[in-house]
VMD Tcl script that builds the backbone (N, CA, C; Angstrom):
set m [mol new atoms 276]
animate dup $m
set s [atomselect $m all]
$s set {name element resname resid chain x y z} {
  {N N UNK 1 A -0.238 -203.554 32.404}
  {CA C UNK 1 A 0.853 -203.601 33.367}
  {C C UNK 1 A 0.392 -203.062 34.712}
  {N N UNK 2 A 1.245 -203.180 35.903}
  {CA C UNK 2 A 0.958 -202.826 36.945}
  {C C UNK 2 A 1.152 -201.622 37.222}
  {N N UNK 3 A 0.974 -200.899 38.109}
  {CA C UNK 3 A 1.322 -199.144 38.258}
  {C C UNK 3 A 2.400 -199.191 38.518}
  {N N UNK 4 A 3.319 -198.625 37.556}
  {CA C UNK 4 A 4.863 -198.805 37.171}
  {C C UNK 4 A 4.972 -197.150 37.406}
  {N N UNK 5 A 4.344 -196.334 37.647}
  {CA C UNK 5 A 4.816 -194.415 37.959}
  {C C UNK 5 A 5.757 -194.838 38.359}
  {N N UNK 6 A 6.597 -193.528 38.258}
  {CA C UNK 6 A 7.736 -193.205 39.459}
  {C C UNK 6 A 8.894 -194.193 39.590}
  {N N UNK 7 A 8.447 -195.392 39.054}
  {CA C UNK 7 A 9.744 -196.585 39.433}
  {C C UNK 7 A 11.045 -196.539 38.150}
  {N N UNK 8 A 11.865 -196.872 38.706}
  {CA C UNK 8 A 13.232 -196.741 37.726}
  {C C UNK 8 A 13.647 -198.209 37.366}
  {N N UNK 9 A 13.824 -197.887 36.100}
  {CA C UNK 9 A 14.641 -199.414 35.391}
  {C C UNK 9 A 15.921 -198.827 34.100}
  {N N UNK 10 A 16.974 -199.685 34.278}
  {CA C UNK 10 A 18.141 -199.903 33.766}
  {C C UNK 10 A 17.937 -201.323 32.769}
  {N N UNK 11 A 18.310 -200.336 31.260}
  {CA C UNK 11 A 17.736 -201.188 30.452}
  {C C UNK 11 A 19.418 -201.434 29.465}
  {N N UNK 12 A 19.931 -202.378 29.412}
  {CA C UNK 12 A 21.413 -202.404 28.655}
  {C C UNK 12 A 21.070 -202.392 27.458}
  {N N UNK 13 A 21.832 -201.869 26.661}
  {CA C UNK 13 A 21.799 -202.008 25.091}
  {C C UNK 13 A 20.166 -200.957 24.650}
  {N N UNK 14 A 19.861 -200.231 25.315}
  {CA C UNK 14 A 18.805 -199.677 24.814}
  {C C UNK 14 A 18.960 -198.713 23.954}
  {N N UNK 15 A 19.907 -198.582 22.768}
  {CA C UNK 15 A 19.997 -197.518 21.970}
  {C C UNK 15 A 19.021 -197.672 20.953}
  {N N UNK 16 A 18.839 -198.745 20.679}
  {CA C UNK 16 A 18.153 -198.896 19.460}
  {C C UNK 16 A 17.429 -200.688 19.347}
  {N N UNK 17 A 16.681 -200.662 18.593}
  {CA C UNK 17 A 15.867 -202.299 18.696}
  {C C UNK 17 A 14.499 -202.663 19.867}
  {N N UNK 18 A 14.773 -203.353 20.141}
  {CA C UNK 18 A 13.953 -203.997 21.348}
  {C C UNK 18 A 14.302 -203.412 22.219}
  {N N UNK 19 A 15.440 -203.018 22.477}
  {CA C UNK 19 A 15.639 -202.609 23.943}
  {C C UNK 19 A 15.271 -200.552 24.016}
  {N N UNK 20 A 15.555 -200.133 23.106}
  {CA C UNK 20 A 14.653 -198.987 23.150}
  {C C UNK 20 A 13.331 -198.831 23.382}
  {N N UNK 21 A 12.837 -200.056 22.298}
  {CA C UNK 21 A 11.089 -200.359 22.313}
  {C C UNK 21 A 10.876 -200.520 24.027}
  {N N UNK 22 A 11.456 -201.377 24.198}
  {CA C UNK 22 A 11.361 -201.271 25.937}
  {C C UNK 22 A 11.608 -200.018 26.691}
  {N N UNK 23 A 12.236 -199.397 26.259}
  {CA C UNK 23 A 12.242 -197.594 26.881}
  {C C UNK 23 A 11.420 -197.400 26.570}
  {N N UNK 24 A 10.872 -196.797 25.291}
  {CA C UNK 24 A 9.863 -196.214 25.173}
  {C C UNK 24 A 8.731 -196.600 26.263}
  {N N UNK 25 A 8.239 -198.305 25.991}
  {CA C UNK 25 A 7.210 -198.673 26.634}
  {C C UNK 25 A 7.102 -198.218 27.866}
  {N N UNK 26 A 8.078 -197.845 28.721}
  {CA C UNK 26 A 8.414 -197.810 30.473}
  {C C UNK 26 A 8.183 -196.588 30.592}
  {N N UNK 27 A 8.584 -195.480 29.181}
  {CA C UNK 27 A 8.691 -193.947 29.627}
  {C C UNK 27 A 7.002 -193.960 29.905}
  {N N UNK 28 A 6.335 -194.619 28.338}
  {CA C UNK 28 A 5.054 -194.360 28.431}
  {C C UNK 28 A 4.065 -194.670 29.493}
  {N N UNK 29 A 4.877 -195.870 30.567}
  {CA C UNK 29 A 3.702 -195.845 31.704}
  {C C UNK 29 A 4.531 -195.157 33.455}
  {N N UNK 30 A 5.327 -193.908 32.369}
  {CA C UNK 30 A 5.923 -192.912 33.183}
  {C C UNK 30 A 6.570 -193.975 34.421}
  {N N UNK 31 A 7.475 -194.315 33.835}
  {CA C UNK 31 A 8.915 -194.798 34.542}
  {C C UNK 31 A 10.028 -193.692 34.234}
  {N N UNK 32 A 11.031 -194.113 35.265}
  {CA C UNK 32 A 12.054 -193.157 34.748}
  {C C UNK 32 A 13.132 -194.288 34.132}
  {N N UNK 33 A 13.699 -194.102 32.958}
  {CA C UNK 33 A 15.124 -195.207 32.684}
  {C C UNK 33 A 16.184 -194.735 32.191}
  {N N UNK 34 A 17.235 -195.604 32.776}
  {CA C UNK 34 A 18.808 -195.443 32.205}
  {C C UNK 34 A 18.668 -196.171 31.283}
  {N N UNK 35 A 18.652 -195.795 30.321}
  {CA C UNK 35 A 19.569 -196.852 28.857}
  {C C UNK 35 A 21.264 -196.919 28.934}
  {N N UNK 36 A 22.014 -197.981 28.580}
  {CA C UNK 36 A 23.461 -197.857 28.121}
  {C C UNK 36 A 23.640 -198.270 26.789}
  {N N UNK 37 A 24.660 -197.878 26.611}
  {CA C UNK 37 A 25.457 -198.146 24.787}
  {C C UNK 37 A 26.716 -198.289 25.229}
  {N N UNK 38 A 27.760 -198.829 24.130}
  {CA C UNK 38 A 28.919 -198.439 23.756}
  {C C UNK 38 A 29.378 -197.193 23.016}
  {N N UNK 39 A 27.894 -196.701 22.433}
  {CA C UNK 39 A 28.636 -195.270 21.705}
  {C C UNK 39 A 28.459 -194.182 22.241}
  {N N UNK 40 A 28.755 -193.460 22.852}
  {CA C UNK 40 A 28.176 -191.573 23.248}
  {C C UNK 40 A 27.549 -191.089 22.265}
  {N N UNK 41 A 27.531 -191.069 21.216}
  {CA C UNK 41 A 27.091 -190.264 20.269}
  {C C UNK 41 A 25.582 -190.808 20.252}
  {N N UNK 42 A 25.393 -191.986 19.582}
  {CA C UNK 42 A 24.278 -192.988 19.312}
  {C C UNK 42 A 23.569 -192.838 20.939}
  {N N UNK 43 A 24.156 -192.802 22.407}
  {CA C UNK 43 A 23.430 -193.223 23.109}
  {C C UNK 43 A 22.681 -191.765 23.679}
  {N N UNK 44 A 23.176 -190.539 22.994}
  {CA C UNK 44 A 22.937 -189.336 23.341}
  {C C UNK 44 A 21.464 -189.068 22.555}
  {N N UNK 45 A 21.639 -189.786 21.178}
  {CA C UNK 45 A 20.582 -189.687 20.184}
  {C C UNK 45 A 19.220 -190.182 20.648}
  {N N UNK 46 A 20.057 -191.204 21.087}
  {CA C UNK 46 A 18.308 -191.627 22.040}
  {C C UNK 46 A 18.065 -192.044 22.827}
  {N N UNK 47 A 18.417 -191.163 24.030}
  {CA C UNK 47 A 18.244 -191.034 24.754}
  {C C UNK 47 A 17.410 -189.060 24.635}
  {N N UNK 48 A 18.010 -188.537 24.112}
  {CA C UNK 48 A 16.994 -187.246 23.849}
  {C C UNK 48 A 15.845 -187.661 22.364}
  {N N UNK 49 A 15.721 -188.743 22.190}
  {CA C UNK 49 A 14.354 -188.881 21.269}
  {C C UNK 49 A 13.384 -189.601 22.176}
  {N N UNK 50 A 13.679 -190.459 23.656}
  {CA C UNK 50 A 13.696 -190.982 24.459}
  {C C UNK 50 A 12.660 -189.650 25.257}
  {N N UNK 51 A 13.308 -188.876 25.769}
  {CA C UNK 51 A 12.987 -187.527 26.205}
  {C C UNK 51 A 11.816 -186.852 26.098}
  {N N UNK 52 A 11.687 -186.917 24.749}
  {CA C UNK 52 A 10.529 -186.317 23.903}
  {C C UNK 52 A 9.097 -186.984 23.839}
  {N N UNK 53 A 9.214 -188.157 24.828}
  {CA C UNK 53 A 8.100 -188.672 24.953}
  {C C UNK 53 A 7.303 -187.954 26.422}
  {N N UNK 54 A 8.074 -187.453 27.438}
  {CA C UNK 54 A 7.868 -186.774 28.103}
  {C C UNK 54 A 6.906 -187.284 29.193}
  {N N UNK 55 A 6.755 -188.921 29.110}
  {CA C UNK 55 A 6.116 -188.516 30.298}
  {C C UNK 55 A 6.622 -189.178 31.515}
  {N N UNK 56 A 8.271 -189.765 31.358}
  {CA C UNK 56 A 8.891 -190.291 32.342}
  {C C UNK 56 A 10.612 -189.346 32.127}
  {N N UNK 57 A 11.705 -189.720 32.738}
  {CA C UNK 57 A 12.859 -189.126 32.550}
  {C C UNK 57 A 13.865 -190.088 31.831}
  {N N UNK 58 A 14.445 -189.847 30.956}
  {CA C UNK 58 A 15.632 -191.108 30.398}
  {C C UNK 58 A 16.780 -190.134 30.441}
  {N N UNK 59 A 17.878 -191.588 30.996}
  {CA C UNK 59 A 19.303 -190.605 30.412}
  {C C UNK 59 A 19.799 -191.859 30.346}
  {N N UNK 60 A 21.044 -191.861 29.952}
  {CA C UNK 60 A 22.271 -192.608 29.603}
  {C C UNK 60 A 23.206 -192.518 30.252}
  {N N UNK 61 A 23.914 -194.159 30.032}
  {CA C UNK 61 A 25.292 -194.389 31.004}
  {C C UNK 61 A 26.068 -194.972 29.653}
  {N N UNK 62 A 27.160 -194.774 28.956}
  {CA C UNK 62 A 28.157 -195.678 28.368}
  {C C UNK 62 A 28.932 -196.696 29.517}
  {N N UNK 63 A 28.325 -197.809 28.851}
  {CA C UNK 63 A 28.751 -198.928 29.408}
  {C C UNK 63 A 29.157 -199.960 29.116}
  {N N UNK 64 A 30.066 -201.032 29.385}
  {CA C UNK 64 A 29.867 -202.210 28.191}
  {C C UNK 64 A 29.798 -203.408 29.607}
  {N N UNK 65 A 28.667 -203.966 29.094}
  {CA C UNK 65 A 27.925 -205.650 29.440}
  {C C UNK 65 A 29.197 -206.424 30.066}
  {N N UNK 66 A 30.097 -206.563 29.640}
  {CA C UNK 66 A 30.906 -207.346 29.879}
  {C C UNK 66 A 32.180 -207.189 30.784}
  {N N UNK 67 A 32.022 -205.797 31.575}
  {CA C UNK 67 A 32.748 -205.306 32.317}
  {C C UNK 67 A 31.760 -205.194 34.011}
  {N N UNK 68 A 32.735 -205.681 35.055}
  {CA C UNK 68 A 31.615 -205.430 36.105}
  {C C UNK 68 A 31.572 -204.344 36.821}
  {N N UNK 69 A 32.670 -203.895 36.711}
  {CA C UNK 69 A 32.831 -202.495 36.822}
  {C C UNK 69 A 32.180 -201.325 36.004}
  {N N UNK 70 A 31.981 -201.869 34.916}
  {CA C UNK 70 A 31.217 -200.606 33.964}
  {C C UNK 70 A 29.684 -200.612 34.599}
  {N N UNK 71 A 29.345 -202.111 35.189}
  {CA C UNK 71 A 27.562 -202.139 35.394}
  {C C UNK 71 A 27.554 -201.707 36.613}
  {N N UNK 72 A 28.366 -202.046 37.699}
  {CA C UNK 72 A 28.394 -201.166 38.918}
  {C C UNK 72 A 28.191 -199.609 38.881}
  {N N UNK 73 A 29.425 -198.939 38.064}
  {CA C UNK 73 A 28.962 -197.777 37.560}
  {C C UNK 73 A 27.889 -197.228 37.464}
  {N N UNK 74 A 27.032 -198.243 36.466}
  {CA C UNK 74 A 25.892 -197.684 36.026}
  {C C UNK 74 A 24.642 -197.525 36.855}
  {N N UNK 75 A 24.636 -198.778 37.791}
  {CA C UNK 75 A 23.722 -198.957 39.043}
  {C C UNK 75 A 23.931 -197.959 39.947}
  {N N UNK 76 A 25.598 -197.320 40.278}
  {CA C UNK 76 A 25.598 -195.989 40.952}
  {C C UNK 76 A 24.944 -195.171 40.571}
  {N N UNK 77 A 25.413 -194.380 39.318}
  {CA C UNK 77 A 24.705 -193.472 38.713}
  {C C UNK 77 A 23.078 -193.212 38.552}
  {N N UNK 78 A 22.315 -194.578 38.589}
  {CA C UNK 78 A 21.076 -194.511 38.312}
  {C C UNK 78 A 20.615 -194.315 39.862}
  {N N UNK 79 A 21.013 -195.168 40.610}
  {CA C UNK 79 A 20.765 -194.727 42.633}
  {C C UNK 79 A 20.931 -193.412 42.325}
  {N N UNK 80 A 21.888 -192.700 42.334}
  {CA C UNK 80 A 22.547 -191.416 42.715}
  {C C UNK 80 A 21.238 -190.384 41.618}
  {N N UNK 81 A 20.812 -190.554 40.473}
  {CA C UNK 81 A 20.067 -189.812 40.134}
  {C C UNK 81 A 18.372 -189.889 40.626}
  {N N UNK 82 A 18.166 -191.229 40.879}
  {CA C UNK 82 A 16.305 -191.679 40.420}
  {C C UNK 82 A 16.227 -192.212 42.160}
  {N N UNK 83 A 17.413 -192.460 42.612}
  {CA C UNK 83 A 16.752 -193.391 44.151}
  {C C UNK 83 A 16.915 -194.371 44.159}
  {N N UNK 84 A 16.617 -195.330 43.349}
  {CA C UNK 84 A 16.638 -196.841 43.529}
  {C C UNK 84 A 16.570 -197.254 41.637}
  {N N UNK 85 A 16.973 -198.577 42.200}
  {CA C UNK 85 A 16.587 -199.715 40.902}
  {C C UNK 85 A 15.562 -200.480 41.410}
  {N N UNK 86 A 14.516 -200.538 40.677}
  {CA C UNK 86 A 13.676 -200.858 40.439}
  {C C UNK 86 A 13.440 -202.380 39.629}
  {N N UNK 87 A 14.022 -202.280 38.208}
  {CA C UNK 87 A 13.793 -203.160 37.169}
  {C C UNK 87 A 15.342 -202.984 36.886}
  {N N UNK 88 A 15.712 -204.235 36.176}
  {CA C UNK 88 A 16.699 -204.170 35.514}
  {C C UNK 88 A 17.204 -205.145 34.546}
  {N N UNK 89 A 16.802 -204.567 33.079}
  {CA C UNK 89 A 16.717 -205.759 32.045}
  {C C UNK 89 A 17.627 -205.423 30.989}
  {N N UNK 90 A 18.412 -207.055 31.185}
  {CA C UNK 90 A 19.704 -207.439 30.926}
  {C C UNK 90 A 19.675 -207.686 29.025}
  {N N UNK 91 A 19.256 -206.795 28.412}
  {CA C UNK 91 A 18.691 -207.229 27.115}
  {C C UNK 91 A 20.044 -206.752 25.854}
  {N N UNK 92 A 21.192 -205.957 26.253}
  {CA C UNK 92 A 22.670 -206.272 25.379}
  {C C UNK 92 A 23.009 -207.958 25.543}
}
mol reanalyze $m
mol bondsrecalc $m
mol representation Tube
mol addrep $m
Protein backbone atom coordinates (compact mmCIF):
# COMPACT_ATOMS: atom_id res chain seq x y z
CA UNK A 1 0.00 0.00 0.00
CA UNK A 2 0.86 3.55 -0.23
CA UNK A 3 2.03 5.61 2.90
CA UNK A 4 -1.33 5.62 4.50
CA UNK A 5 0.35 7.21 8.31
CA UNK A 6 -1.64 9.65 9.83
CA UNK A 7 -4.64 9.51 7.29
CA UNK A 8 -8.23 8.82 8.59
CA UNK A 9 -10.89 6.48 7.15
CA UNK A 10 -14.59 5.80 8.13
CA UNK A 11 -15.30 2.32 7.73
CA UNK A 12 -19.45 1.39 8.13
CA UNK A 13 -20.37 -1.79 9.58
CA UNK A 14 -16.88 -2.40 10.96
CA UNK A 15 -17.80 -4.34 14.06
CA UNK A 16 -17.06 -7.47 12.96
CA UNK A 17 -16.25 -9.48 9.40
CA UNK A 18 -14.55 -7.84 6.57
CA UNK A 19 -15.12 -4.66 7.61
CA UNK A 20 -13.15 -4.97 10.89
CA UNK A 21 -10.49 -6.99 8.86
CA UNK A 22 -10.34 -3.68 7.11
CA UNK A 23 -9.73 -1.83 10.48
CA UNK A 24 -7.41 -3.82 11.55
CA UNK A 25 -5.51 -3.65 8.15
CA UNK A 26 -5.57 0.47 8.23
CA UNK A 27 -4.69 0.51 12.10
CA UNK A 28 -1.72 -1.69 11.03
CA UNK A 29 -0.33 0.73 8.39
CA UNK A 30 -1.10 3.31 11.31
CA UNK A 31 -4.22 5.03 10.04
CA UNK A 32 -6.52 6.40 12.37
CA UNK A 33 -10.44 4.89 11.90
CA UNK A 34 -14.01 5.39 12.84
CA UNK A 35 -15.84 2.17 12.67
CA UNK A 36 -19.91 2.33 13.04
CA UNK A 37 -22.49 -0.32 14.24
CA UNK A 38 -25.98 -0.41 15.22
CA UNK A 39 -25.05 -1.79 18.61
CA UNK A 40 -23.08 0.26 21.47
CA UNK A 41 -22.22 -2.58 23.18
CA UNK A 42 -20.74 -4.79 20.15
CA UNK A 43 -19.29 -1.48 18.66
CA UNK A 44 -17.48 -0.64 22.04
CA UNK A 45 -16.05 -4.32 21.92
CA UNK A 46 -14.25 -3.57 18.99
CA UNK A 47 -13.46 -0.91 18.78
CA UNK A 48 -11.21 -1.36 22.16
CA UNK A 49 -9.83 -4.83 20.62
CA UNK A 50 -9.31 -2.42 17.64
CA UNK A 51 -7.15 -0.29 20.14
CA UNK A 52 -4.93 -2.89 21.20
CA UNK A 53 -3.28 -3.02 18.06
CA UNK A 54 -1.81 0.26 18.89
CA UNK A 55 -0.36 1.51 16.19
CA UNK A 56 -3.11 3.84 14.78
CA UNK A 57 -6.33 5.34 16.90
CA UNK A 58 -9.97 3.68 16.44
CA UNK A 59 -13.18 4.79 17.93
CA UNK A 60 -16.75 4.44 17.13
CA UNK A 61 -19.86 6.23 15.95
CA UNK A 62 -23.45 4.27 16.29
CA UNK A 63 -24.89 4.77 13.18
CA UNK A 64 -27.26 3.29 10.80
CA UNK A 65 -26.39 3.26 6.75
CA UNK A 66 -29.62 4.15 5.90
CA UNK A 67 -30.15 7.35 7.63
CA UNK A 68 -28.41 10.58 6.17
CA UNK A 69 -28.40 12.17 9.01
CA UNK A 70 -26.83 9.41 11.08
CA UNK A 71 -23.71 9.46 8.26
CA UNK A 72 -23.46 13.20 8.42
CA UNK A 73 -23.10 12.74 12.07
CA UNK A 74 -20.54 10.48 11.72
CA UNK A 75 -18.38 12.48 9.12
CA UNK A 76 -18.74 15.37 11.85
CA UNK A 77 -17.50 13.51 14.53
CA UNK A 78 -14.59 11.94 12.67
CA UNK A 79 -13.53 15.89 11.21
CA UNK A 80 -14.04 17.10 14.73
CA UNK A 81 -11.72 14.31 16.22
CA UNK A 82 -8.83 13.19 13.37
CA UNK A 83 -9.09 16.49 10.90
CA UNK A 84 -10.27 15.19 7.86
CA UNK A 85 -11.71 12.14 5.92
CA UNK A 86 -9.50 10.69 4.18
CA UNK A 87 -11.02 7.19 2.98
CA UNK A 88 -14.36 6.22 3.32
CA UNK A 89 -15.59 2.64 2.81
CA UNK A 90 -19.13 2.07 2.40
CA UNK A 91 -18.87 -1.75 3.35
CA UNK A 92 -22.55 -2.12 5.82
Amino acid sequence: MQNLKGKTAIITGGTKGIGYGIAESMLNEEMNVLITGRTESTLNESVDALNKIGKGKAMGQVADVRSFDSQQATVDVCVKEFGAVDVFIANA
